[in-house]
C-alpha positions as CSV (number, residue, x, y, z in Angstrom):
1,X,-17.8,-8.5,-11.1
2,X,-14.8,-10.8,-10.7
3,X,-12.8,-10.7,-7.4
4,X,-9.4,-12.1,-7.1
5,X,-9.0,-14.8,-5.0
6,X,-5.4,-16.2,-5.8
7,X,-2.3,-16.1,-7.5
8,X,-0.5,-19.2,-9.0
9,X,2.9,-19.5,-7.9
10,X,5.3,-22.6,-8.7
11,X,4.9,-26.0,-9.9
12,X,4.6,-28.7,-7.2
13,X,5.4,-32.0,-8.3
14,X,4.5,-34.0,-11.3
15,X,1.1,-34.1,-11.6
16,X,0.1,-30.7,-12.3
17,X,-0.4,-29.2,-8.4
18,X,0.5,-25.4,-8.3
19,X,1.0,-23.3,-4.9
20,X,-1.1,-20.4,-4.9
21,X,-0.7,-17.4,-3.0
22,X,-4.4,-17.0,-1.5
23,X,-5.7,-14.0,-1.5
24,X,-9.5,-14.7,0.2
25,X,-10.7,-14.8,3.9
26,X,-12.2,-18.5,3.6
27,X,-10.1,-20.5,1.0
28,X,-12.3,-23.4,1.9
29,X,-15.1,-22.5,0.7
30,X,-13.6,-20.9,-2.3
31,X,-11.2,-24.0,-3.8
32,X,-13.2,-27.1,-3.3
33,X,-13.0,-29.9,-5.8
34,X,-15.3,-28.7,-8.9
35,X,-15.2,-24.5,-8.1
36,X,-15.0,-22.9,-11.6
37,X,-12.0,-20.1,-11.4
38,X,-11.9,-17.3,-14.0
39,X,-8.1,-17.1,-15.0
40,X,-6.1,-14.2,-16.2
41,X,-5.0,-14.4,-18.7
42,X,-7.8,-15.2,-20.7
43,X,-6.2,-17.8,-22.8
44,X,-5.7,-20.3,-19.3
45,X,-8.9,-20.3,-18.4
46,X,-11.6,-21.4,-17.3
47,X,-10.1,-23.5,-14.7
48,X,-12.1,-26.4,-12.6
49,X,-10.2,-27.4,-9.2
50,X,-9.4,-30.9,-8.7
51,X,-8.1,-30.7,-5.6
52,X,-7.1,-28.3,-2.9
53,X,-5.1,-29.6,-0.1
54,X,-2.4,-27.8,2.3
55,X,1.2,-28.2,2.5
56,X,2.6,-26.9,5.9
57,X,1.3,-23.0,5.1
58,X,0.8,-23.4,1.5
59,X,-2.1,-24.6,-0.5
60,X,-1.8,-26.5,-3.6
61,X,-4.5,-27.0,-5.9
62,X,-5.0,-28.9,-9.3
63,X,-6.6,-28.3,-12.1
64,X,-8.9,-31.2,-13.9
65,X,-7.9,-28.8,-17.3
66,X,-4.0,-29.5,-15.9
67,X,-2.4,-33.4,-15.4
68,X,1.5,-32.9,-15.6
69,X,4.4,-30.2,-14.2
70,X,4.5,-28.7,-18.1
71,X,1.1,-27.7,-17.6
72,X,1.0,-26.0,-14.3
73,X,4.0,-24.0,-15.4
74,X,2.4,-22.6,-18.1
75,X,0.0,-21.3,-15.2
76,X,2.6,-19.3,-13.1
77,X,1.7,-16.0,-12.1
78,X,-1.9,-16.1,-13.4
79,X,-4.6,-15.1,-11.4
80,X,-7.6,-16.7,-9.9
81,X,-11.0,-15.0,-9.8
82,X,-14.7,-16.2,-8.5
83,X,-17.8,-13.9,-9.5
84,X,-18.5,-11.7,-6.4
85,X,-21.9,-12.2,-6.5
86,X,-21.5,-16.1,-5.9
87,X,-20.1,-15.4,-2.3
88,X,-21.9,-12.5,-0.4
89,X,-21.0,-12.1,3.3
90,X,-22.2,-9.6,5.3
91,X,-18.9,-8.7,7.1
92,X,-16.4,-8.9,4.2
93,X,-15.7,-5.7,1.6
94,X,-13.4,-5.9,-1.7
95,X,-11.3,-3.5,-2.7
96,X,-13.8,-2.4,-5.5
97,X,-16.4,-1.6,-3.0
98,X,-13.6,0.5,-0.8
99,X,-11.9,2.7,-3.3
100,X,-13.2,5.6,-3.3
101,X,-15.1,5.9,-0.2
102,X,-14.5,9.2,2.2
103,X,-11.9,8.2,5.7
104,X,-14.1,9.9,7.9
105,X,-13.0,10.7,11.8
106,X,-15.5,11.5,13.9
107,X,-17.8,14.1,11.3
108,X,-14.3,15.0,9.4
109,X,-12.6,13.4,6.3
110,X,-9.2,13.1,6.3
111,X,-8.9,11.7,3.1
112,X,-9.8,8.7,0.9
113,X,-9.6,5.3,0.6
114,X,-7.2,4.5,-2.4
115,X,-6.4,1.0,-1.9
116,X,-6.5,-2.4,-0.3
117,X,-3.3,-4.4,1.3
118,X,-4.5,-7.7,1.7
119,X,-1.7,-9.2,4.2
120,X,-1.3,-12.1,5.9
121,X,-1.7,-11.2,9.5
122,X,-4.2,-8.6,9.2
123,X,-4.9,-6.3,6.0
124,X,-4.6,-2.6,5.8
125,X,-6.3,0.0,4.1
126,X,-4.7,2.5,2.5
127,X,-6.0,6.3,3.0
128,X,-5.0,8.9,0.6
129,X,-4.7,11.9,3.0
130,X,-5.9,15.2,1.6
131,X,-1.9,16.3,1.6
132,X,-1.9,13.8,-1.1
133,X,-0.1,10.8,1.3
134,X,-0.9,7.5,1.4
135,X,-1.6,6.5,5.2
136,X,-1.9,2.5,6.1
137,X,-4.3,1.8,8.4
138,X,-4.9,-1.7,9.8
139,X,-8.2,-2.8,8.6
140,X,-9.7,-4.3,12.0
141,X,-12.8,-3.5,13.6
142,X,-11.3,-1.8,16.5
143,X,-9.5,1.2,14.1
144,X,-12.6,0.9,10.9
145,X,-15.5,0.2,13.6
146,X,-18.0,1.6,10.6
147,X,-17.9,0.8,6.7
148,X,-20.9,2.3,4.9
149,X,-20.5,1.6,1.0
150,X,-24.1,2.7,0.5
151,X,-23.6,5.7,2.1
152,X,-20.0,6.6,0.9
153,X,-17.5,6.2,3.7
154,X,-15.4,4.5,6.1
155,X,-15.5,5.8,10.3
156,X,-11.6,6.0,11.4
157,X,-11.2,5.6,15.0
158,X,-7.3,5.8,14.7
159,X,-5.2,5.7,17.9
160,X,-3.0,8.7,18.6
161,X,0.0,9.3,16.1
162,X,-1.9,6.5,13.8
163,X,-1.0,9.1,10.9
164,X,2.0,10.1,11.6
165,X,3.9,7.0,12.4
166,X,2.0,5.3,8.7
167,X,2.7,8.4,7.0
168,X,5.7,7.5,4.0
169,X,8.5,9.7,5.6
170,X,8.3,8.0,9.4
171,X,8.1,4.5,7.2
172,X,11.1,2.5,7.0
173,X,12.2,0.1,4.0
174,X,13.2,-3.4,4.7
175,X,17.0,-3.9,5.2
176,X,18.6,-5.2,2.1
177,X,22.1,-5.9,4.0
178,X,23.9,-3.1,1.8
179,X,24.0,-0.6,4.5
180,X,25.9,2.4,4.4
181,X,29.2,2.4,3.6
């Protein structure tokens, strides 16, 4: 099974270096000079990485298949993928393995998980509520203490209100400086 790990963004430069929006826990491990990337589409891949380095709080990565700015344009907004079963650890879930899986509280489902936000402070799970809802619920140890794929199901231990303050009528879109008039 393939797993994304990253997204290409822009050009950098002229020698074929792309920011990438990085979607993976340890980007270290995963973009180190040789790492075979699946791409999507089909047609731009396979990709080897040249190089990984960090600009500020972007990474940039070339491509030995990629040597000028024409080339890593032709890359924007593909995605990166590693095989999953190259990179087992113990404490990290995709969202393959989490769709699916019965929100349980205490004994009690409340719904199921429909989704992964993966965000850059902390990601968030999202719970389709037996309403039919969509609940976000940050995906840290101290509100998901228990993730059993084998068994089926994820153990909530939501703070009070956590789903009615995430529910899609209490949320609030961005402010897009239009206001009311």
């Amino acid at each position: 099974m393939h797993v994304q790990v990253a997204r290409i963004g822009k050009p950098h430069g002229i020698r074929g270096e792309v920011t990438v929006q990085v979607l993976t826990d340890a980007p270290e491990e995963r973009f180190v000079p040789g790492a075979r990337l699946v791409v999507e589409p089909e047609r731009l891949g396979p990709l080897t990485v040249r190089s990984a380095r960090w600009n500020k709080e972007i990474l940039l990565l070339g491509f030995d298949e990629v040597s000028d700015r024409n080339g890593a344009e032709e890359l924007r907004g593909a995605k990166l993928f590693v095989d999953s079963d190259d990179h087992e650890d113990e404490d990290a879930w995709y969202e393959h393995e989490l769709v699916g899986l019965k929100a349980l509280v205490g004994d009690e489902e409340v719904g199921r998980v429909a989704g992964l936000n993966t965000m850059p402070a902390q990601d968030q799970l999202v719970i389709e509520a037996a309403n039919g809802e969509e609940i976000l619920v940050p995906f840290v140890e101290q509100i998901v203490p228990e993730v059993d794929v084998d068994n089926g199901f994820v153990r909530l231990t939501p703070p009070p209100g956590l789903f009615e303050v995430n529910s899609p009528e209490n949320r609030t879109e961005p402010d897009d400086g239009e206001g009311e008039r």
